[in-house]
C-alpha positions, -999 to 999 in steps of 0.1 A, spaced: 451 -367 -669 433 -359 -704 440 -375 -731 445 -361 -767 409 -351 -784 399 -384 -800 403 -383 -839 373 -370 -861 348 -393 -866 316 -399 -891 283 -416 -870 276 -447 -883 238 -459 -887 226 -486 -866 188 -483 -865 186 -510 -836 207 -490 -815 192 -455 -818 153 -474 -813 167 -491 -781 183 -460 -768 147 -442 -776 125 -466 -759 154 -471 -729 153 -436 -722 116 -433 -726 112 -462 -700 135 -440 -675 114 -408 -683 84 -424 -670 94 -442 -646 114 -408 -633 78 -392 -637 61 -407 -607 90 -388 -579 66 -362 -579 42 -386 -569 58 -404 -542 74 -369 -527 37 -358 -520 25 -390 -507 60 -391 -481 52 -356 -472 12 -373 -463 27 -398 -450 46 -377 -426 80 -398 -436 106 -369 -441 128 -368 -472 161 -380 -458 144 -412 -443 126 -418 -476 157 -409 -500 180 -425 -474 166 -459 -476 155 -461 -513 189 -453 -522 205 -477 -495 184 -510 -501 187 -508 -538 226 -503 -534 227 -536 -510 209 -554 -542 236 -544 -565 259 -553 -537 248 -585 -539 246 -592 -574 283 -580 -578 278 -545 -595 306 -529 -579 332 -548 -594 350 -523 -610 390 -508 -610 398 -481 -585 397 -456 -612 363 -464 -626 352 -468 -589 359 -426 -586 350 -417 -614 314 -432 -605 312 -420 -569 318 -380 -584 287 -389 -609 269 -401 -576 276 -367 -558 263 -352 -586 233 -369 -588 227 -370 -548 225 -333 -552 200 -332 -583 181 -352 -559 182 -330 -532 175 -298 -551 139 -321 -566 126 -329 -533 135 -297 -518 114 -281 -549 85 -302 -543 83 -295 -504 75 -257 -520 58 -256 -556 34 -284 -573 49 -320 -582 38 -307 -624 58 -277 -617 90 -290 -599 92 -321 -632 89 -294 -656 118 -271 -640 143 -301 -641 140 -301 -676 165 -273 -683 189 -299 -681 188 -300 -721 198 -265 -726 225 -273 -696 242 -303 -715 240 -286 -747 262 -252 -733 287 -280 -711 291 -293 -746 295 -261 -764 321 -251 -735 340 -283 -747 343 -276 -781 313 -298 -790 291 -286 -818 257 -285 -815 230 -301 -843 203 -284 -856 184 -309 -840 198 -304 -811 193 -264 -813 155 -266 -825 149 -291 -794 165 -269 -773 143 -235 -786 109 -261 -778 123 -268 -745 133 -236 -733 99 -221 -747 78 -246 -732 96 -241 -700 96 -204 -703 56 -202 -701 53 -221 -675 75 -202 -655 65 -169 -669 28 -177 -660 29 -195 -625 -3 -204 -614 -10 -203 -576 11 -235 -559 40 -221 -582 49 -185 -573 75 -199 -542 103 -178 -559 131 -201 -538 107 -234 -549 115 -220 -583 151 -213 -584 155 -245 -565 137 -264 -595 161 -245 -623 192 -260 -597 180 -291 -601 178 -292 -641 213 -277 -638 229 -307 -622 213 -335 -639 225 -320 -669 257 -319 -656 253 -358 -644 239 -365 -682 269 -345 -695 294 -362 -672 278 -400 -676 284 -396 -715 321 -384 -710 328 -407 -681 309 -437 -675 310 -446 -716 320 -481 -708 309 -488 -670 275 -515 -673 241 -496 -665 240 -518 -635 274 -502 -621 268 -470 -627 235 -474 -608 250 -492 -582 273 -465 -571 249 -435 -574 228 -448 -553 257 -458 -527 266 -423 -525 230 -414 -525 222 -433 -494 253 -421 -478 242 -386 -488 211 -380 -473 218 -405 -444 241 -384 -431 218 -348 -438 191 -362 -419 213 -376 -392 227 -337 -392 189 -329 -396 177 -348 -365 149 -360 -387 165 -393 -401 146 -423 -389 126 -462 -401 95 -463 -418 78 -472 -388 41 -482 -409 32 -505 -437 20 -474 -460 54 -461 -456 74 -493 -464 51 -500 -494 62 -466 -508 100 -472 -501 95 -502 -519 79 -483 -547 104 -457 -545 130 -488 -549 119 -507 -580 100 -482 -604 121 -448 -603 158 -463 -591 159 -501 -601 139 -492 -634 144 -456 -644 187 -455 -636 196 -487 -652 175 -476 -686 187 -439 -681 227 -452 -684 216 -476 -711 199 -449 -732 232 -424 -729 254 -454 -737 239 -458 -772 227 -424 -785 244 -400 -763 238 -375 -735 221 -349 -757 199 -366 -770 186 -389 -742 187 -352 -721 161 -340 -749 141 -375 -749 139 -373 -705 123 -338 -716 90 -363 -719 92 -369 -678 76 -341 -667 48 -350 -691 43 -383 -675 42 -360 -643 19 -337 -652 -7 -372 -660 5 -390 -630 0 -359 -604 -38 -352 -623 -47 -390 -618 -31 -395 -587 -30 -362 -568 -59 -347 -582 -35 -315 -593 -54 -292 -616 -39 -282 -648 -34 -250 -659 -36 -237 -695 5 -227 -690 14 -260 -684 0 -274 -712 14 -257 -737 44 -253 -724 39 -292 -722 30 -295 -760 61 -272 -769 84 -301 -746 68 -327 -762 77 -310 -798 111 -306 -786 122 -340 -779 104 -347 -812 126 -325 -831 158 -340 -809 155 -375 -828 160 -358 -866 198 -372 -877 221 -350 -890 242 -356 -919 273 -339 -906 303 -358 -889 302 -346 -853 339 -345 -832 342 -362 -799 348 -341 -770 377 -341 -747 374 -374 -725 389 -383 -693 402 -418 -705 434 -443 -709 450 -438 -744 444 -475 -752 403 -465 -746 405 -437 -766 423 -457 -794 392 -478 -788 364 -455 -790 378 -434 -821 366 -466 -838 335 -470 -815 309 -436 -828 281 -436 -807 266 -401 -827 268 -386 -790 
């Protein structure tokens, strides 16, 4: 059931908060940034997607399993397996991507998820910054040039659409953690995305016929990878990150990832840069810039789907979200 809006509220400073909510969602960006990476090296590796997504997800939930992170109510427990869903299917829609277009390209395309979380917030009666509007114009420009000038591993029209899908759902998971998940520990949330993950794309390679073991040690040493720097590091400081400054502007600040892409698939893959991706890389860069100016006007809560004793507690909790 939805509660009454929580009462109007002005953002209190706290310096300490809004740097570690920077660097946390910084952290996640670049540790996010090296998917493309290990997608093309699975793909070399000949280790198909849902045996590599299957068991990264899977061994990292049985270490939060262990260390007690599902520990939560019933209620919390759902509302963290529909965030899961959502973010099994972000997942999905990446890796499809990067079987078609370049591991720069299919980073870049996620990052519509800005412009996504700030239209679910306008659709909830959730005003927009100017901040958060002059991010949103870099973003969209940036992402509009590479798009509008593809260069040749980038002009899969479906590999495209299916990039745009992507950025659509993890704003919709961004949007949906800051609404939902305001008070469950990084650790839990993380713990019960990648539970649903790993029952996720289990069960669509079992479907598939092409679910199987790592059957080399190349191909456990990237699980492992896959494990510790873009799950085990990346979630746990993504959730922290939209706990203290909010979902817009950790959304804009992730809008760095496909930079950290773009370096790691040059170094590492050898990917040639085109003169479209880096300005429309220059012009994302400016736009999570831009996100971190304050504004000096009281911003109203949206709608929340909470207990009225938690929303008497977070009308005097204002996390400038």
């Amino acid at each position: 059931m939805r509660s009454a809006p929580a009462a109007p509220t002005s953002p209190r400073p706290n310096s300490r908060g809004d740097l570690s909510g920077i660097g946390l969602a910084l952290l996640s960006a670049a540790a996010s940034g090296t998917l493309g990476v290990w997608g093309k090296l699975a793909l070399t590796l000949q280790l198909s997607t849902p045996t590599l997504l299957s068991w990264r997800f899977g061994l990292t939930a049985l270490l939060l399993l262990a260390l007690g992170s599902f520990r939560v109510p019933g209620r919390e427990r759902l509302i963290l397996l529909l965030l899961g869903l959502l973010y099994a299917a972000t997942t999905a829609a990446y890796f499809t991507a990067l079987t078609r277009i370049s591991a720069s390209t299919s980073a870049l395309l996620v990052y519509v998820a800005p412009a996504f979380v700030i239209l679910y917030g306008a659709l909830s009666r959730t005003r927009p910054t100017r901040g958060q509007l002059g991010a949103l114009a870099c973003t969209l420009l940036g992402l509009s040039v590479v798009i509008g000038l593809p260069g040749a591993a980038d002009r899969d029209v479906f590999g495209l659409l299916l990039g745009g899908l992507s950025g659509a759902l993890y704003g919709a998971y961004l949007f949906a953690s800051d609404r939902l998940a305001v008070r469950s520990s990084p650790l839990t949330v993380t713990a019960h995305v990648t539970l649903v993950s790993a029952v996720t794309f289990a069960a669509m390679g079992a479907l598939g016929g092409n679910l199987g073991v790592p059957a080399s040690l190349p191909q456990w040493g990237l699980v492992t990878l896959m494990v510790l720097i873009p799950t085990l590091v990346a979630l746990p400081a993504l959730a922290g990150a939209v706990q203290r400054i909010g979902a817009a502007r950790v959304s804009l600040l992730a809008s760095t990832d496909p930079l950290w892409a773009v370096l790691f698939a040059t170094v590492f893959l050898g990917e040639v840069l085109g003169g479209a991706q880096v300005l429309g890389g220059l012009l994302i860069l400016a736009g999570a810039a831009c996100a971190q100016r304050p504004s000096r006007s009281a911003r109203v809560r949206p709608l929340q789907l909470t207990s009225p004793a938690r929303t008497a507690a977070e009308c005097s909790d204002p996390r400038g979200s």
